[in-house]
DRENNU-118698 format. One record per residue (C-alpha): residue number from 0; residue in one letter; x, z, y. Coordinates in Angstrom, 1 decimal. Layout:
REM residues N
{NUM; A; {X; Z; Y}}
...
//
This chain:
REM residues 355
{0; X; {61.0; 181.3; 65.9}}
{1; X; {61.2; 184.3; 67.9}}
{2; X; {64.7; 186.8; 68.4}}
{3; X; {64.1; 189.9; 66.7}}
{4; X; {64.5; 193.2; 68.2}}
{5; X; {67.7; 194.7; 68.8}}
{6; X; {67.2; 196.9; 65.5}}
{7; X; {66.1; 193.9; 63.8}}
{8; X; {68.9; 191.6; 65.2}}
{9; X; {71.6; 193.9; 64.3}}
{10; X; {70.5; 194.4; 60.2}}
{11; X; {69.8; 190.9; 60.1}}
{12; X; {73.9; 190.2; 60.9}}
{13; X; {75.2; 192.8; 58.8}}
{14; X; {73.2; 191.0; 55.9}}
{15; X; {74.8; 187.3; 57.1}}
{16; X; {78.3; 189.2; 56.7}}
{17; X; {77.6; 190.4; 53.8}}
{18; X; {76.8; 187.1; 52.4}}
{19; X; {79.4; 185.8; 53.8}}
{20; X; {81.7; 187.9; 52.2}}
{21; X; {79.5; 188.0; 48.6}}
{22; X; {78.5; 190.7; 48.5}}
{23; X; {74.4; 191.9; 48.0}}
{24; X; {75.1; 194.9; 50.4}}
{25; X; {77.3; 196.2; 52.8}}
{26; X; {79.2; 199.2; 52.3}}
{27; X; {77.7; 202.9; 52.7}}
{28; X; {79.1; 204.1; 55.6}}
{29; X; {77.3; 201.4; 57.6}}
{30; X; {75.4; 202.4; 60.7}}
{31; X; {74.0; 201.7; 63.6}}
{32; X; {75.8; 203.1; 66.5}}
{33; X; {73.7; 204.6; 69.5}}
{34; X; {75.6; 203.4; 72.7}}
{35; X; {76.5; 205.7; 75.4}}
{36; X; {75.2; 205.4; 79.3}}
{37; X; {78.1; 203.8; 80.0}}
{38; X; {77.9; 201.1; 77.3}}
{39; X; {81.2; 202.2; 75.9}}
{40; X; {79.9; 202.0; 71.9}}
{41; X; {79.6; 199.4; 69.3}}
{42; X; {76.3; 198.3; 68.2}}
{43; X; {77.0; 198.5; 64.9}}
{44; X; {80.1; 199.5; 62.8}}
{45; X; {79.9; 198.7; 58.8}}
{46; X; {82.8; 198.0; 56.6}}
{47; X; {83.0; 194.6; 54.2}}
{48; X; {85.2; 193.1; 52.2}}
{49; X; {87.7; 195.8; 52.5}}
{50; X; {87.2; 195.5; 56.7}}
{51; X; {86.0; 197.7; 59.0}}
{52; X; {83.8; 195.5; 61.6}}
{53; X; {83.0; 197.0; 65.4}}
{54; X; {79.6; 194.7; 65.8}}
{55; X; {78.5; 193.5; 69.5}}
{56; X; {74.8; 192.1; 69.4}}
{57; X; {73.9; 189.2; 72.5}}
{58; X; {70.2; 188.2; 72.6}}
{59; X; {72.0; 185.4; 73.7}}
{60; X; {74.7; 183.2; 72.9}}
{61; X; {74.8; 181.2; 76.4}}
{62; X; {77.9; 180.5; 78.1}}
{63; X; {77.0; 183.8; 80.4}}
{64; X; {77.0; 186.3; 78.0}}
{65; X; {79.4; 185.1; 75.4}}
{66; X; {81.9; 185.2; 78.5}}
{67; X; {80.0; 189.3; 79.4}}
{68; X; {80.7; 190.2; 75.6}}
{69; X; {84.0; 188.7; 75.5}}
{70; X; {85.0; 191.4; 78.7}}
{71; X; {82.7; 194.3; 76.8}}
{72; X; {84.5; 193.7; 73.4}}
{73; X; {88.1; 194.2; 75.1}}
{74; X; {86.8; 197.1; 76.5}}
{75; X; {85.4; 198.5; 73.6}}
{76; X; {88.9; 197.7; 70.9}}
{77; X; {90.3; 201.2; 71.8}}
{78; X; {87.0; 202.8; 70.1}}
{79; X; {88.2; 201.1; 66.6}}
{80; X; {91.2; 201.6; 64.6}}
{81; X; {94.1; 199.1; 65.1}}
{82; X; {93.1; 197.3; 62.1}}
{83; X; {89.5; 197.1; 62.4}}
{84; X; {87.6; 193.7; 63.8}}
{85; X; {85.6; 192.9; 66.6}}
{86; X; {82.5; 191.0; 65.6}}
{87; X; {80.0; 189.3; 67.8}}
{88; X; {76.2; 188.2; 66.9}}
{89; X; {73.9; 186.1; 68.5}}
{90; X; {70.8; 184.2; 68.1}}
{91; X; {72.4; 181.2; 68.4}}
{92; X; {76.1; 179.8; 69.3}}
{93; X; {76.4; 176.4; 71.3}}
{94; X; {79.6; 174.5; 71.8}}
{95; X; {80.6; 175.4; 74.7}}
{96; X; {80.3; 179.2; 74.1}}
{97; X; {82.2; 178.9; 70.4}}
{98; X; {84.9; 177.5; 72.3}}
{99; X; {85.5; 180.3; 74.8}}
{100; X; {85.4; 182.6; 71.8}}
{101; X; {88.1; 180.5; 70.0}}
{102; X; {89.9; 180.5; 73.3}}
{103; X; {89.7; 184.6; 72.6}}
{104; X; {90.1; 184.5; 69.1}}
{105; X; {86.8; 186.3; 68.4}}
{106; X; {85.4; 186.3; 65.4}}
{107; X; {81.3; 185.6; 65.4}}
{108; X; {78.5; 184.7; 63.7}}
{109; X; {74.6; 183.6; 64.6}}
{110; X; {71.3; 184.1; 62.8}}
{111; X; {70.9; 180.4; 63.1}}
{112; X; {73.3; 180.3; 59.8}}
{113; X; {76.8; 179.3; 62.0}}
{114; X; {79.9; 181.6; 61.9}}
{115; X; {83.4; 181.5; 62.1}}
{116; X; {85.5; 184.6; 61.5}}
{117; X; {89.4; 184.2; 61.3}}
{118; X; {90.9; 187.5; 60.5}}
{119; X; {94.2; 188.5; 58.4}}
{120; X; {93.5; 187.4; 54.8}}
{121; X; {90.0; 185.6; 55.9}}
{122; X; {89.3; 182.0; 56.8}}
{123; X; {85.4; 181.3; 57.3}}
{124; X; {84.1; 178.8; 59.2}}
{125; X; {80.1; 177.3; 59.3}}
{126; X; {78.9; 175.5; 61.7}}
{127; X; {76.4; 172.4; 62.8}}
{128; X; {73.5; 174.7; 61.7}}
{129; X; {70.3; 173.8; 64.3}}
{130; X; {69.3; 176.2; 66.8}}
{131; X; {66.4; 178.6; 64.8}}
{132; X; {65.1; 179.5; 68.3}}
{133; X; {64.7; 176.8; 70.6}}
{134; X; {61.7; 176.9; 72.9}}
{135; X; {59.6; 174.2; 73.5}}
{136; X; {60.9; 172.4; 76.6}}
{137; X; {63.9; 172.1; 78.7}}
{138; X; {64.4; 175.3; 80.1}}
{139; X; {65.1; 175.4; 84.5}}
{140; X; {68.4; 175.3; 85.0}}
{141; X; {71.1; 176.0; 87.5}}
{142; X; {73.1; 172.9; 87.2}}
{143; X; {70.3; 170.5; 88.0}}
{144; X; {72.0; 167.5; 90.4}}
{145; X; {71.3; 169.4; 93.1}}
{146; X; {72.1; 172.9; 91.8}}
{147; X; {75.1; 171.9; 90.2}}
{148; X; {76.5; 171.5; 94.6}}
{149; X; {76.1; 175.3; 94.2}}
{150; X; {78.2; 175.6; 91.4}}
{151; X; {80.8; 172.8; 92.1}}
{152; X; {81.3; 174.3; 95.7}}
{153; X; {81.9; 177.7; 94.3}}
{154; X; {84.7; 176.1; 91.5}}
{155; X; {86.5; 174.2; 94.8}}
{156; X; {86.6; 177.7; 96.5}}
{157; X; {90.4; 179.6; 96.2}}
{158; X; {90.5; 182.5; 93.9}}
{159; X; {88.3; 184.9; 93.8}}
{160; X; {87.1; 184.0; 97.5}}
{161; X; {83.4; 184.9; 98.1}}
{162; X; {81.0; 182.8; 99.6}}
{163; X; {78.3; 183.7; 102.0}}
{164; X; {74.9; 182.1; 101.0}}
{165; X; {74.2; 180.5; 104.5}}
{166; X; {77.9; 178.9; 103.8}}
{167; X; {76.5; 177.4; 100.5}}
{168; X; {73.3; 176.1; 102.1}}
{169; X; {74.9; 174.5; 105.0}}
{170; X; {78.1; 173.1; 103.0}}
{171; X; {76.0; 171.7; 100.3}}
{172; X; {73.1; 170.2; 102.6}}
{173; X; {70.6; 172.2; 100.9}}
{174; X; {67.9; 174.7; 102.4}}
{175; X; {68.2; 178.6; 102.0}}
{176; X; {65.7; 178.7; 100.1}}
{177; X; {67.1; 176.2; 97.4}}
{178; X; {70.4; 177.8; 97.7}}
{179; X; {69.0; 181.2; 97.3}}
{180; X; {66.9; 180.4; 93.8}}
{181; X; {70.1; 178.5; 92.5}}
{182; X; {72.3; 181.4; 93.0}}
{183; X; {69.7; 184.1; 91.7}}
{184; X; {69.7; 181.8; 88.2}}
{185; X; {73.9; 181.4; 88.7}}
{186; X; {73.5; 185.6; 88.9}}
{187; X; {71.6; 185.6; 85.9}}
{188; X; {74.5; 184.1; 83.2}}
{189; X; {76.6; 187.0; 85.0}}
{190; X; {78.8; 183.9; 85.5}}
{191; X; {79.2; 184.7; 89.3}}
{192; X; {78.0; 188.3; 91.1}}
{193; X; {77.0; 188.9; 94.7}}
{194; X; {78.7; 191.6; 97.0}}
{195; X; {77.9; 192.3; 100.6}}
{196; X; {80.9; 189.7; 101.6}}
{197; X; {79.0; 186.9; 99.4}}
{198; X; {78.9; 185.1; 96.4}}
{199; X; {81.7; 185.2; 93.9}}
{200; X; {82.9; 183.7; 90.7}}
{201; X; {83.3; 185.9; 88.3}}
{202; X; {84.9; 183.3; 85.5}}
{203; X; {85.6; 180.1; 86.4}}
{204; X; {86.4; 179.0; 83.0}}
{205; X; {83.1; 180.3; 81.9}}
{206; X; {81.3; 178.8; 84.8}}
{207; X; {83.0; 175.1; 84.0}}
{208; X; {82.6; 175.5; 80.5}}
{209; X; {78.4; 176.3; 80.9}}
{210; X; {78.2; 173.6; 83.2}}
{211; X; {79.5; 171.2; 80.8}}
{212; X; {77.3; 172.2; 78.2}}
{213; X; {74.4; 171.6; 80.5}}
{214; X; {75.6; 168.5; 81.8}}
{215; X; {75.5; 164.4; 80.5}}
{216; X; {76.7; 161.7; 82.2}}
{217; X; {74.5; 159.0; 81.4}}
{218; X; {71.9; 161.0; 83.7}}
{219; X; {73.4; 158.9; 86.3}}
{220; X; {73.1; 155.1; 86.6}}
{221; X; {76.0; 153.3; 84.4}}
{222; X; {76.9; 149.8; 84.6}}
{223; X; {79.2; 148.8; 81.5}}
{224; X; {81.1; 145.7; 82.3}}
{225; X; {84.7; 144.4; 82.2}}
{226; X; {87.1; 142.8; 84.3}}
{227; X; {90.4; 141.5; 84.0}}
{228; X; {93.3; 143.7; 84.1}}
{229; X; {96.5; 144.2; 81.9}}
{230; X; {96.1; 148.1; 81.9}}
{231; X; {93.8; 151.3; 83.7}}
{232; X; {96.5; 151.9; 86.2}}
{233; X; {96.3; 148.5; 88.2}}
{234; X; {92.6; 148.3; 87.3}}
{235; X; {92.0; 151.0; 89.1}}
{236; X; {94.1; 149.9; 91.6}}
{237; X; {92.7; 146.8; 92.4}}
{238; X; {89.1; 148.7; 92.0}}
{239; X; {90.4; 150.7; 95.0}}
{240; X; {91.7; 147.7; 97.1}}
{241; X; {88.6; 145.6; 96.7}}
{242; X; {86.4; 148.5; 97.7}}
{243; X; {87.8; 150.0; 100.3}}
{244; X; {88.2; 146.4; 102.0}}
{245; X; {84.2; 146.0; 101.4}}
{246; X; {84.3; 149.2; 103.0}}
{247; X; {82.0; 150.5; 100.8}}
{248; X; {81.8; 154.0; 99.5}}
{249; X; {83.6; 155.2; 96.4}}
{250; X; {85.3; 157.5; 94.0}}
{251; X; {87.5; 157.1; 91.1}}
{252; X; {86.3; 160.0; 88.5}}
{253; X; {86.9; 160.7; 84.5}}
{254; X; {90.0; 159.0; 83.1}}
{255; X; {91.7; 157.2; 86.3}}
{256; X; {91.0; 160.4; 88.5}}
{257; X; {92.5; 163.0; 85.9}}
{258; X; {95.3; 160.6; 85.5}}
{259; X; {95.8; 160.3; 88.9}}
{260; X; {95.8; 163.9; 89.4}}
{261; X; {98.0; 164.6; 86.4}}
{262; X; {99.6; 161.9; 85.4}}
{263; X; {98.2; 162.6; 81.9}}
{264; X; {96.9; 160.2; 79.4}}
{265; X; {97.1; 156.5; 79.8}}
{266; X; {93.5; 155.0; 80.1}}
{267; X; {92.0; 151.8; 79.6}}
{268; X; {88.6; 152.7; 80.9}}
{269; X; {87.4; 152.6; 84.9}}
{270; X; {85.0; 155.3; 85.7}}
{271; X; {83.8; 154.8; 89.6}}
{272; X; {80.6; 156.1; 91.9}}
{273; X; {79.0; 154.0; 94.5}}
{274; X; {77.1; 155.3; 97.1}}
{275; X; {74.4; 152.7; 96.0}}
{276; X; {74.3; 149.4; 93.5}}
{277; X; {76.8; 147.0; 93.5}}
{278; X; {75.5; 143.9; 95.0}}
{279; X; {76.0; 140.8; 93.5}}
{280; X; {78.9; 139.5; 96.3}}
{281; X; {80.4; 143.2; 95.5}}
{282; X; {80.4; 142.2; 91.6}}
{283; X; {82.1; 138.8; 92.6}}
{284; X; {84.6; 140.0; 94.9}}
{285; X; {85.7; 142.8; 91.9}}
{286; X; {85.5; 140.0; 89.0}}
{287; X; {82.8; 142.5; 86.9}}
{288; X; {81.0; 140.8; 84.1}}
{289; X; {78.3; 143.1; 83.2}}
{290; X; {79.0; 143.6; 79.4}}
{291; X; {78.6; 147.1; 77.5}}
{292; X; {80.7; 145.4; 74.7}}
{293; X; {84.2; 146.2; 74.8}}
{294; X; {83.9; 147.5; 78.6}}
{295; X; {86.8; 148.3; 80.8}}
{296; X; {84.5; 149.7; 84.0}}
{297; X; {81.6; 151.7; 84.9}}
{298; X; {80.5; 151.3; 87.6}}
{299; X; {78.2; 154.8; 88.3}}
{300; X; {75.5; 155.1; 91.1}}
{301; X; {75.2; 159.0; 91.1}}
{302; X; {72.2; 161.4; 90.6}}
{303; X; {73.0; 163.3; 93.2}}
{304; X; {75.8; 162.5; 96.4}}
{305; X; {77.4; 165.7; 95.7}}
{306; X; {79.6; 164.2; 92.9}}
{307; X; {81.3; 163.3; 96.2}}
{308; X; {81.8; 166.6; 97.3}}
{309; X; {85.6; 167.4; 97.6}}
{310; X; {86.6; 163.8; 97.1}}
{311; X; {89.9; 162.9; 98.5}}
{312; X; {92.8; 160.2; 98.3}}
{313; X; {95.2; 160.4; 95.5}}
{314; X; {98.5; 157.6; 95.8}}
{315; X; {96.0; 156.0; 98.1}}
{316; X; {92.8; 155.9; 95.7}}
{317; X; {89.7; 158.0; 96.6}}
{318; X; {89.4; 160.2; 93.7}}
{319; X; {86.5; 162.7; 93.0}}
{320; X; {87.2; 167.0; 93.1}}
{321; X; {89.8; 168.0; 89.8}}
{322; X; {86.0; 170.1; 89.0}}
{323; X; {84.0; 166.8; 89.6}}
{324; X; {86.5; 164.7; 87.0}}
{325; X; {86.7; 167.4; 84.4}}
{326; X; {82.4; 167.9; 83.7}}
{327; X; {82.7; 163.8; 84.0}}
{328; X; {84.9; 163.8; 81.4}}
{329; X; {82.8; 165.2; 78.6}}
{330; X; {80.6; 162.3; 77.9}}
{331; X; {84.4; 159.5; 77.8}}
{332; X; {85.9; 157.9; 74.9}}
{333; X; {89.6; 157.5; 74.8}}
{334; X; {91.8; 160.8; 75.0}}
{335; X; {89.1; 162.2; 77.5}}
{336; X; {89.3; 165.3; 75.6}}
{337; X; {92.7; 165.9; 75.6}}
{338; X; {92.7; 164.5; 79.6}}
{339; X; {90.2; 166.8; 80.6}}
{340; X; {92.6; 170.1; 79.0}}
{341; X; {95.1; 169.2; 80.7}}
{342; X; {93.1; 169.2; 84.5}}
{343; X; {91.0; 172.7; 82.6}}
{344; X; {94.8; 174.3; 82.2}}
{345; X; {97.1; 172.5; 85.5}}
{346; X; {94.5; 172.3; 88.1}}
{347; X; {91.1; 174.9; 87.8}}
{348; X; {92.2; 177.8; 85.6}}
{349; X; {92.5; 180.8; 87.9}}
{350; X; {93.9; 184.4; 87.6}}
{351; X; {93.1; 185.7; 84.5}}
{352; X; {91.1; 182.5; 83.3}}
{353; X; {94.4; 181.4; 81.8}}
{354; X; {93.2; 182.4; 78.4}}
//
């Protein structure tokens, strides 16, 4: 299915509201608002169910512009009355993107059939509706295994510290010309901007949170296995000991590195890269019996060396980036979710991220 026109967009939300509320029609003094040059107007404005809604229409819901519409809409609350609600529509509304509008407590809805609209007096919530406009394929996107350097460089970067694109290409290992297509689809989501002193985030939260949408783990090579430990700290521990005596290339990531970085949420699970796969001395020497079935370790061979990027010791075990550990978190079991908050709030939120 194709997104409709603007026009078409915006009458096609008023009429979800107004089923949503049960009602055949909205009230009279809908209309559709014409927005000024300098975008400071509502798309729509209608009233339903005894509220008066200021709507915002994305013919998008991706990470990008929900974060763009999120700014807009603050911007635009001094054009409504105190009591009336901001409202966003979109096509459709992924995860990731319904998140950072919970984060804002914005209500929204899609014309894939989703919504959730909390407001004084109102609790409505719909979701787990399919996408009504996917397009064939897996679009190009920017956090690729070797796109995603750009990005993860960018998060390591203090705040709101631009980045030259030569710096990018250099510190990432890739060519200009890969940097410079990378950061032209980063511009696109409005996620970071360009100046004439570099390349800037504009929303690191934002940035994080459409990277993890885009990202899964099992992209790189897992090897679910177990060996014999009493708990996840001196597993990882002895992990550590064993490999840096092989002297071979690693880095603790997921559970043990967010712990180790927080001290947050006890873990059974080990989560490590390799630089390449483990031999079968290296399995030996570490006591791994390959086993998916009630695993304690992974033991990764990454995608892309980048995961390395940033990597540093932690109470003496090499841990991957706080950035690295929190996207590698997404695809855990355990209290990976709650693990992965607690690096979001402690370790990578920056100025006014903190939302």
């Amino acid at each position: 299915m194709q997104i409709p026109r603007e026009p078409i967009a915006i009458q096609q939300a008023a009429e979800r509201l107004a089923d949503i509320f049960g009602v055949s029609e909205l009230a009279e003094d809908t209309h559709i608002a014409e927005r000024s040059d300098d975008g400071g107007q509502w798309d729509a404005v209608f009233a339903a169910g005894g509220l008066f809604f200021g709507l915002e229409w994305k013919r998008s819901g991706s990470v990008g512009h929900v974060a763009t519409a999120i700014r807009q809409l603050e911007m635009l609350k001094h054009s409504l009355p105190q009591e009336a609600v901001p409202l966003l529509a979109v096509p459709y509304m992924g995860e990731a993107a319904q998140a950072l509008c919970e984060r804002a407590e914005l209500p929204w809805l899609d014309l894939s059939g989703n919504a959730r609209i909390i407001v004084p007096g109102i609790f409505y919530q719909n979701l787990g509706n399919p996408n009504c406009f996917r397009r064939p394929g897996r679009p190009e996107s920017a956090f690729g295994p070797k796109g995603a350097r750009i990005t993860r460089r960018l998060l390591m970067e203090p705040t709101n510290k631009p980045v030259r694109q030569r710096t990018l290409a250099s510190s990432t290992g890739l060519d200009e010309g890969h940097t410079s297509r990378i950061v032209g689809k980063l511009l696109e989501t409005g996620l970071v901007n360009r100046g004439e002193d570099g390349v800037r985030v504009t929303d690191s939260n934002a940035l994080l949170a459409a990277w993890r949408e885009d990202y899964r783990f099992d992209r790189h090579h897992v090897i679910r296995g177990h060996i014999a430990a009493r708990g996840g700290d001196q597993l990882i521990q002895a992990i550590s000991e064993i490999l840096s005596r092989a002297e071979e290339p690693y880095a603790a990531t997921a559970l043990p590195a967010a712990w180790l970085w927080t001290r947050y949420a006890g873990f059974r699970l080990s989560t490590v890269y390799l630089s390449t796969l483990p031999s079968a001395q290296l399995k030996e020497e570490l006591g791994f019996r390959e086993d998916a079935r009630g695993a304690n370790t992974w033991l990764v061979v990454p995608n892309d060396e980048g995961v390395f990027d940033g990597a540093e010791l932690v109470d003496g075990i090499r841990c991957v980036h706080p950035v690295q550990a929190f996207i590698d978190l997404k695809d855990h079991p355990e209290r990976a979710s709650e693990a992965a908050e607690e690096l979001r709030r402690r370790l990578l939120l920056r100025g006014n991220d903190a939302r």
